[in-house]
N, C-alpha and C positions, 0 to 999 in steps of 0.2 A: 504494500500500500504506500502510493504517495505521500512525503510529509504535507503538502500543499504548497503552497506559493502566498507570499506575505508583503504586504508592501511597507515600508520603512521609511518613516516621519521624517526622519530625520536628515536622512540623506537623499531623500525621493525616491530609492532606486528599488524595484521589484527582486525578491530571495527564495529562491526556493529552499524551504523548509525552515528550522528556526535558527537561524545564523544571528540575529541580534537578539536584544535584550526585550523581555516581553514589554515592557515600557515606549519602546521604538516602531512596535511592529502593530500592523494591523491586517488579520483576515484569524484563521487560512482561508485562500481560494482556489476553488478546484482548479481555474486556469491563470496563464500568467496574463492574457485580457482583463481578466475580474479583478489582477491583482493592482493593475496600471490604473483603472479607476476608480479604486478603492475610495479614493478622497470625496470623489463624486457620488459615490453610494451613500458614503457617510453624512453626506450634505441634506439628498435627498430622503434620508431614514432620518434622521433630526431634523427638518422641517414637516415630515407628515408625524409626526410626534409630538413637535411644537404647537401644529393646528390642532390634534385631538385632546393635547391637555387645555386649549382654550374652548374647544366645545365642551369638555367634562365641567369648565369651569364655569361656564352658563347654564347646565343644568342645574 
């Protein structure tokens, strides 16, 4: 089994498997495509997050 592919805060650069410190790194992801836009996942998974904690908050 694959370790995954990670991408890495710090330097930008996509890792396969866990080469840095888990503080640097963000996935795993199955490919190294998922792992190059990680940032962009991240962006769009904390803005539909942000929206649903303002709808819970109006309930």
């Amino acid at each position: 089994m694959s370790e995954g592919f990670y991408f890495n805060v710090e330097t930008g650069e996509v890792e396969q498997g866990k080469q840095s410190s888990w503080s640097s790194r963000l996935g795993p992801y199955d490919t190294r495509e998922a792992a190059e836009h990680a940032l962009a996942t991240a962006r769009e998974r904390n803005a539909a997050w942000d929206e649903e904690d303002r709808r819970d908050a109006q309930d």
